[in-house]
N, C-alpha and C positions, 0 to 999 in steps of 0.2 A: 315660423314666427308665431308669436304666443299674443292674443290679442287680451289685454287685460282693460276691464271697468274700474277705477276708482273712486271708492262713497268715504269722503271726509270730511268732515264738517268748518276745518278751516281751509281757503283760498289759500293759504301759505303753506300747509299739510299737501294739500293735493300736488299744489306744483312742486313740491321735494321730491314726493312719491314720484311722479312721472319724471322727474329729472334722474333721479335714481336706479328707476327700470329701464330708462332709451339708454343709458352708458352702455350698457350690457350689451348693444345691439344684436339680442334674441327676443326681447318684450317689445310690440305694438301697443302702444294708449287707445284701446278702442273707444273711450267717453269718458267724463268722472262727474260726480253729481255730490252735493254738501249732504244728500242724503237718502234714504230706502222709497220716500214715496211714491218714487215713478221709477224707481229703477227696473221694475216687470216691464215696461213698456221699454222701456231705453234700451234694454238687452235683447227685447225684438229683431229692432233697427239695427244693431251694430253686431250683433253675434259675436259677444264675448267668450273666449275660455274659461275666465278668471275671473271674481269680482275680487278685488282686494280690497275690506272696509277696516278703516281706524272708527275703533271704538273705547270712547270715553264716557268714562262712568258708568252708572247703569249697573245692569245683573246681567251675566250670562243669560237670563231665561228670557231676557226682558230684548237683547238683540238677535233670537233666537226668532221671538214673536214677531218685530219687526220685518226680519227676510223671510217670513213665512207669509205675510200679511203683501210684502211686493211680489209674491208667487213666483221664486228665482232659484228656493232650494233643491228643487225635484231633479233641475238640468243643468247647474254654475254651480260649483264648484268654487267654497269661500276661504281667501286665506285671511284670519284675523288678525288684525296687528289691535294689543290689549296689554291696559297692565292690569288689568284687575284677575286677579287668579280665577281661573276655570277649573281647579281640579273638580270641583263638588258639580258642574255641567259638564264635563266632557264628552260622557259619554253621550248627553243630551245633542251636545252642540255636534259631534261626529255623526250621528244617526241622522241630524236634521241638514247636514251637508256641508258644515266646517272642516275643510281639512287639512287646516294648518292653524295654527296659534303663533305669536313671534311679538315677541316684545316691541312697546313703539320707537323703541331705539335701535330698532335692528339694523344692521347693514347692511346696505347694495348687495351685497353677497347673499346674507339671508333669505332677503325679500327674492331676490334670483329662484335660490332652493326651493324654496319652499312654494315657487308659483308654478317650477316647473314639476314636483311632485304632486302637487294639487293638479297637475292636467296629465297627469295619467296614474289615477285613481291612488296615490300613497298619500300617508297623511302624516302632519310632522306637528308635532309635542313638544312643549319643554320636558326637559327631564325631570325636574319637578313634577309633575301632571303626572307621570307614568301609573302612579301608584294608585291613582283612580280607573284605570283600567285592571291591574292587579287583585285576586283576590285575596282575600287575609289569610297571613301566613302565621300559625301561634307557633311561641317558641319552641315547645316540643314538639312542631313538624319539624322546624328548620335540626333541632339536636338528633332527629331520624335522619337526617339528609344530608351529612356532612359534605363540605369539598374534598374532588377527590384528593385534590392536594391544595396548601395552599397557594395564591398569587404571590410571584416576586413581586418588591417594589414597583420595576417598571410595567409589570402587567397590569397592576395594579393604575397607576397612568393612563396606558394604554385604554384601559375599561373602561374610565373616568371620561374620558375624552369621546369611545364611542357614545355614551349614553349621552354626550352632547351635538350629538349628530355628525361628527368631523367623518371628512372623509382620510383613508389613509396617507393622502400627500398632504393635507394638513398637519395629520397630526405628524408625519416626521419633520415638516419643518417645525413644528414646536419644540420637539422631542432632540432635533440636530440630528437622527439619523434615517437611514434609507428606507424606500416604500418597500422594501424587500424586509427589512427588518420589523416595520410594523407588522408586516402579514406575517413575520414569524411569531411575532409578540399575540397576534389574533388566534394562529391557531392554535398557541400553546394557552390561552384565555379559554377556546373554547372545549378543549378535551379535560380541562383540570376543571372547569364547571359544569360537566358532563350537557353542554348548550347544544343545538346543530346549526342553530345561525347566532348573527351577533345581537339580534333582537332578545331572543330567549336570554343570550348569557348577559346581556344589561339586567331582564327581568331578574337573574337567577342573582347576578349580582347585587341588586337594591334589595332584594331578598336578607342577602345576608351582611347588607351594611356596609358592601365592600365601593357603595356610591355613593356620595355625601353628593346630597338632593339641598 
């Protein structure tokens, strides 16, 4: 069982959140608080996994300073739910102990994923963001680097879909075919992008456009 903190600043935000994590029944509510300035203390008491904070308005650097200041980033593990774009902190926000981002519209499903990769060390991105971790790629690298062949359509899908974190029985029920056929769609995704996982061939992908971010 996954013991998660809740810090949202609305009574009505908080009790969504927890009604959304106990469906699952894999997530514990260990506390929730409207906000960072006792949260150092409160994660004493209840030994949290997770802090999950809704964050509205503000700068990434500016809730960055906050969880820094309730001295919680060193040992918990943050999944942020934000609309304000983090590509230009990311890498800020990942070093200082963010390791999820998910829009405040996310679904039960999301908030799931992403708490339970946050408690054993992975960290989840919109695919949008990626490109802040990415180094710059000028066109005459990518005219040195061609693909070795290109995507059919549906690989093309299929790619689209990883880089929005689906897993492959997602993506065939979107797709209407079998989770044998995604894995065939994957590995012919990752030999024609010269990838060795699907992380790379996302990157290799947004590389060459073949990701509308």
């Amino acid at each position: 069982m996954i013991r998660v903190f809740i810090v949202a600043g609305s009574p009505l935000a908080r009790s969504g959140l927890d009604a959304m994590l106990r469906q699952s029944g894999e997530v514990e509510i260990a506390g929730a608080d409207s906000d960072f300035a006792s949260l150092g203390d409160a994660l004493l008491d209840v030994q949290a996994d997770v802090v999950l904070a809704e964050h509205e308005g503000g700068t990434v650097d500016t809730l960055i300073e906050e969880l820094a200041s309730a001295g919680v980033l060193a040992d918990t593990p943050v999944v942020l739910l934000t609309d304000t774009p983090v590509a230009l902190g990311a890498a800020e926000a990942l070093r200082a102990g963010v390791r999820a981002v998910l829009p405040r519209n996310a679904s039960a499903e999301q908030l799931l994923a992403a708490v339970q990769a946050a408690t054993v060390g992975l960290a989840v991105f919109p695919a949008t963001e990626l490109g802040a971790f990415l180094p710059p790629v000028t066109p005459s690298a990518l005219a040195t680097q061609p693909l070795i062949e290109p995507l059919t359509r549906r690989e093309r899908e299929v790619l689209q879909m990883l880089a929005a974190g689906l897993a492959n029985k997602e993506i065939a029920a979107r797709l209407t075919i079998s989770e044998h056929t995604v894995k065939f769609h994957g590995a012919a995704i990752l030999g024609k992008l010269g990838a060795s996982t699907r992380t790379e061939a996302v990157a290799i992908g947004i590389r060459h456009g073949l990701i509308l971010l």
